[in-house]
Steps between C-alpha positions, in 0.01 A plus 500: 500500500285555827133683484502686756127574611413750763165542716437274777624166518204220431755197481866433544690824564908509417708840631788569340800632697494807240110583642342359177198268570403190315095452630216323251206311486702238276872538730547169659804412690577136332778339718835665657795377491931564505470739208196666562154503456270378212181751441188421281424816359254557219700416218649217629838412774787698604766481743598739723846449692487590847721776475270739327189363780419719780180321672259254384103502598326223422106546439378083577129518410553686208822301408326171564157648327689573220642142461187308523335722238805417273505102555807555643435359852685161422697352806827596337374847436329543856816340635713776408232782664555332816859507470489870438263489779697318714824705420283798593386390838108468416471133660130530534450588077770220480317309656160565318656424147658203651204383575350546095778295372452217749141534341603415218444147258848441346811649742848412421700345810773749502184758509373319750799509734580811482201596632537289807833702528291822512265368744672346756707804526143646611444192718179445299511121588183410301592698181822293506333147527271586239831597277676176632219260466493613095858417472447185658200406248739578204799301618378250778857382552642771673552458796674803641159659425294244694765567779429890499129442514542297821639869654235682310266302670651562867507830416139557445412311815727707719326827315149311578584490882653832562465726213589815736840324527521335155827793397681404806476110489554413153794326403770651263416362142676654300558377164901441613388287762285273270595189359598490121249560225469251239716463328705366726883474416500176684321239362602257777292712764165385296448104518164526351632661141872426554613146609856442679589358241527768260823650514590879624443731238801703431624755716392872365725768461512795787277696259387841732205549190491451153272661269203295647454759726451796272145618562387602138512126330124499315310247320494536116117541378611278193561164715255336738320686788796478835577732810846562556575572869825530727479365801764430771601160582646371859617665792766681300233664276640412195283613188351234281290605194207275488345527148091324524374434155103413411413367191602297190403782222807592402815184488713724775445713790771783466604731765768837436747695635582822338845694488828522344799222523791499301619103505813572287698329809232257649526101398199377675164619647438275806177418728327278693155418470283289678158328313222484762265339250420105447601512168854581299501841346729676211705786574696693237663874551488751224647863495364827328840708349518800272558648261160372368368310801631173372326155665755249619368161714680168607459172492232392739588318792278253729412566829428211730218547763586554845842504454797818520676495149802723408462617139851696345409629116810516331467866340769461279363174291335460177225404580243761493169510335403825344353710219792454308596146562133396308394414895801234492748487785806548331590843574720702686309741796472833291561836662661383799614816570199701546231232666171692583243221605594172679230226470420147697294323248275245716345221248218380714239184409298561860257731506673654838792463688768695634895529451757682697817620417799634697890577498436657107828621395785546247848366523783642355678251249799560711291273788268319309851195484579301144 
């Protein structure tokens, strides 16, 4: 339930349409998205759908205070205050806590380009170098980046010799405009990773989005430090989640999607994934069902490096590890009906690195062939 607080508003400030008024010192607006809206209050997150919201006010140096005072100013966390910001037409306090993530040390690429996004819908040229030139330090072999910083460039000398005129003369780049992000779908398009000689990869399925572009996936705290970030991809804007891990602590890096699936019907969950690391990486799937929260993972698969790979997990196989199994994986995926959690399990040996996945979906055993 909601505490509703009245007196005068000293942070964020949430109307309701039946005149009740959500206003705190601790009320944060966290990120907004298709169902509603996810608010820090002081004992802990909600969500509000957007039918019940009437206005939102959003109170930056207190919001942003409040953050830095809590350690939570990471570049994921500041990331989604600017896309509040953004959605709420503050560019300048967008462009502010832009600015403190590119500040930052350690700034996952999908972090990284999603600020550009922000910025060069501002036209702040140098802001989205800065962003660019980080990508371009973590993966030096893109080249669709190195392209984009050629216009950056351009851009900031046209603003440099007529800056009264800079709104009128800038050139349309919009992200659908841009060349593809890495990955890119076509390996042949990138002689330096991606000789002629290796064949096509195989042609995708129409797939409009899968569940890579649900905005709530997390990092569990029980795996290795990561960022997990969706980003669009190409001139179609098709969502990618890009999960960054850091560290070896843990064996896996491990990154969650919450909800409720019932996979009576489904033969297969399907996705692509792309390794941007030097290095092959495991990658198992597990699933959270009830009654009782029972643990179910697969057989982990290797990923190449630099290289699209289709992975299709037979959900109706043996071959399960879980509690009751004795951790062998010999049984049958328990629960099936009533799946809470879906996990990508990412076994990493390098310190950091970064995967991406896309097209994640079920198919019905109906479709899913012999």
């Amino acid at each position: 339930m909601l505490v509703l607080v009245t007196g005068p508003a000293v942070a964020d400030t949430i109307k309701f349409k039946d005149d009740a008024e959500l206003s705190d010192a601790q009320v944060e607006v966290v990120r907004e998205h298709e169902r509603g809206v996810d608010i820090k209050v002081s004992h802990g997150t909600v969500t509000v759908p957007w039918s019940r919201i009437r206005t939102i006010t959003i109170d930056f140096e207190t919001h942003l205070g409040n953050m830095k005072a809590d350690g939570r100013d990471t570049p994921r966390g500041l990331l989604d205050f600017a896309n509040v910001l953004v959605r709420h037409k503050m560019p300048d306090e967008a462009a502010q806590v832009c600015t403190l993530i590119l500040e930052k040390e350690r700034i996952a690429e999908g972090t990284l380009l999603a600020v550009a996004e922000h910025m060069q819908g501002q036209k702040r040229w140098k802001l989205v170098q800065t962003a660019l030139d980080r990508v371009l330090r973590l993966n030096p072999a893109r080249q669709d980046i190195r392209k984009r910083l050629d216009e950056v460039a351009k851009n900031i000398k046209a603003a440099d010799r007529q800056p009264d005129k800079q709104a009128d003369q800038q050139p349309d780049k919009q992200p659908d405009k841009q060349p593809d992000k890495e990955p890119d779908k076509q390996p042949d398009k990138q002689p330096d990773k991606q000789p002629d000689k290796q064949p096509d990869p195989p042609k995708l399925p129409e797939v409009v989005e899968g569940m890579e572009a649900e905005d709530d996936w997390v990092i569990e705290a029980w795996g290795n430090k990561g960022d997990a970030t969706v980003i669009p991809q190409g001139p179609k804007k098709n969502k990618v989640l890009s999960v960054a891990y850091t560290g070896t602590d843990k064996d896996k890096v491990a990154v969650r999607v919450s909800g409720t699936w019932d996979l009576t019907d489904q033969r297969t969950l399907s996705f692509d994934v792309w390794n941007a690391g030097t290095r092959s990486l495991g990658l198992s799937v597990a699933f959270n069902t009830m009654p009782g929260w029972k643990f179910s993972e697969s057989i982990a698969k290797s990923i190449p490096p630099k290289k699209w790979v289709t992975v299709s997990l037979d959900l109706t196989q043996k071959r399960f590890k879980c509690e009751e199994s004795k951790w062998r994986n010999i049984s049958e995926l328990k629960n099936r009906d009533n799946v809470k959690q879906i996990m990508l399990l990412v076994y990493n040996t390098s310190k950091e690195g970064v995967i991406y996945f896309d097209n994640i979906r079920f198919v019905k055993a109906a479709d899913a062939g012999p």
